[in-house]
VOPAGU-2260 file (C-alpha; in pm, 1 decimal, decimal comma):
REM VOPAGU-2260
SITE   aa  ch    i         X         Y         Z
SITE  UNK   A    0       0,0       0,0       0,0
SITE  UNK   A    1     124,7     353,0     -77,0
SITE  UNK   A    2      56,5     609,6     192,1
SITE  UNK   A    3      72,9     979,0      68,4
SITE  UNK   A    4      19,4    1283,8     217,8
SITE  UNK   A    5    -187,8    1553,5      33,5
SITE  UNK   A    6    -371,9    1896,3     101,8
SITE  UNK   A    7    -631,0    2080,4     -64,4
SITE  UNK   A    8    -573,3    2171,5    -434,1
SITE  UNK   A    9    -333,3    1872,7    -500,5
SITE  UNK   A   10    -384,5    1532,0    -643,6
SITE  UNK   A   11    -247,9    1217,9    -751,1
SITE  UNK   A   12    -231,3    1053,2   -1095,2
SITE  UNK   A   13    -292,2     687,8   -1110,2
SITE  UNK   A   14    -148,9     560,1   -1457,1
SITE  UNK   A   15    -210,8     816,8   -1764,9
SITE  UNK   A   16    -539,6     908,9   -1716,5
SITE  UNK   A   17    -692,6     907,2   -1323,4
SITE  UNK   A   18    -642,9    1179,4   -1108,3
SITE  UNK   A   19    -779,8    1205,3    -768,8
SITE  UNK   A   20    -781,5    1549,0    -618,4
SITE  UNK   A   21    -856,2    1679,1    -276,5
SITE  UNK   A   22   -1136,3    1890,9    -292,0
SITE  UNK   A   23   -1158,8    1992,7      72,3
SITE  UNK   A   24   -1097,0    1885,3     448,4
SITE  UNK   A   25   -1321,5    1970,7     724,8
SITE  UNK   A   26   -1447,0    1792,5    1019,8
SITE  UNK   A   27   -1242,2    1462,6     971,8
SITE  UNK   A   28   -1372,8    1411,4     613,3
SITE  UNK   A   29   -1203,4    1437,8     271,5
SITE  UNK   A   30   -1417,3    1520,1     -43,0
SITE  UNK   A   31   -1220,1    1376,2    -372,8
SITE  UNK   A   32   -1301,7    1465,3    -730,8
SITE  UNK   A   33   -1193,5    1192,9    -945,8
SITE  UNK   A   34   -1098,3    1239,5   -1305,0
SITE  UNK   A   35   -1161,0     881,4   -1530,6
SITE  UNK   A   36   -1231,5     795,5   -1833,1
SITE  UNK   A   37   -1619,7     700,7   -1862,1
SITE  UNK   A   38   -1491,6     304,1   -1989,6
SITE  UNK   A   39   -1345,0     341,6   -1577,7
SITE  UNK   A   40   -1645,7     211,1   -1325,1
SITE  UNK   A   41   -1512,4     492,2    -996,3
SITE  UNK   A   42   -1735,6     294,8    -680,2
SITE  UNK   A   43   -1749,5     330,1    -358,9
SITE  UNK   A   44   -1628,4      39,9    -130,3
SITE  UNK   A   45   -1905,9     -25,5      68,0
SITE  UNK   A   46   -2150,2     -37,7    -260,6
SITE  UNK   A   47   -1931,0    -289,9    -407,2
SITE  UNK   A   48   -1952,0    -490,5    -118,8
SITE  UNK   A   49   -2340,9    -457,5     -77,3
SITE  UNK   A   50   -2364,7    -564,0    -463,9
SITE  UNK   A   51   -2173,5    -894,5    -429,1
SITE  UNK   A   52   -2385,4    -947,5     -83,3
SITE  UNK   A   53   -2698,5    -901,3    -305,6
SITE  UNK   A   54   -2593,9   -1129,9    -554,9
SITE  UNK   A   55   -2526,3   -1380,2    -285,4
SITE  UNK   A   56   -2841,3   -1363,7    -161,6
SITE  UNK   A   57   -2955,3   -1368,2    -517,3
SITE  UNK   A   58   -2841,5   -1706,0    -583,5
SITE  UNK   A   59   -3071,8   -1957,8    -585,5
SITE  UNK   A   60   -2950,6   -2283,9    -421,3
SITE  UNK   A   61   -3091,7   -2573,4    -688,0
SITE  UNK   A   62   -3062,5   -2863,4    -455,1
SITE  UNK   A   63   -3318,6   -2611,5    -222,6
SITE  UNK   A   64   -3538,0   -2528,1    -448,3
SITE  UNK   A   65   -3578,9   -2910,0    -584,0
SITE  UNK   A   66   -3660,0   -3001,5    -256,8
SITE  UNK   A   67   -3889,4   -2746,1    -148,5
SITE  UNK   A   68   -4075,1   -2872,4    -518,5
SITE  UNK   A   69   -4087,4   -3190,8    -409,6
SITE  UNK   A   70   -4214,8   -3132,1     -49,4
SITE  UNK   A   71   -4505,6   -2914,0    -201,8
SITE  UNK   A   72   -4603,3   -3178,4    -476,5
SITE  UNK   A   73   -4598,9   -3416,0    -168,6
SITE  UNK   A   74   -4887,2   -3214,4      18,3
């Protein structure tokens, strides 16, 4: 992991073509603007994580499901 230190009005470049700058500090937050190309998905973490949670959850178990078919024909 690289650990830099910035302050407002400077950035970073990440390859050609990404720039993160820091927009402002107040409070113990940090707003970024990120510069990408639109082909570049920018997410947050914690969405990211939510999404492959949901698709998790989304997944349906076919041994389960066969079973719970079965045990409703049965009644």
């Amino acid at each position: 992991m690289l650990i830099l230190t910035r302050k407002v009005g400077q950035a970073i470049v990440i390859g050609e073509d990404i720039e993160i700058k820091i927009l402002e500090i107040d409070d113990g937050q940090i707003k970024l603007g990120i510069t990408a190309p639109k082909n570049i998905s920018v997410l947050r973490k914690e969405l990211m994580e939510v999404k492959d949670e949901n698709v998790k959850a989304a997944t349906v178990n076919k041994e389960a499901l066969s079973k719970l078919e079965n045990f409703i024909k049965k009644r």
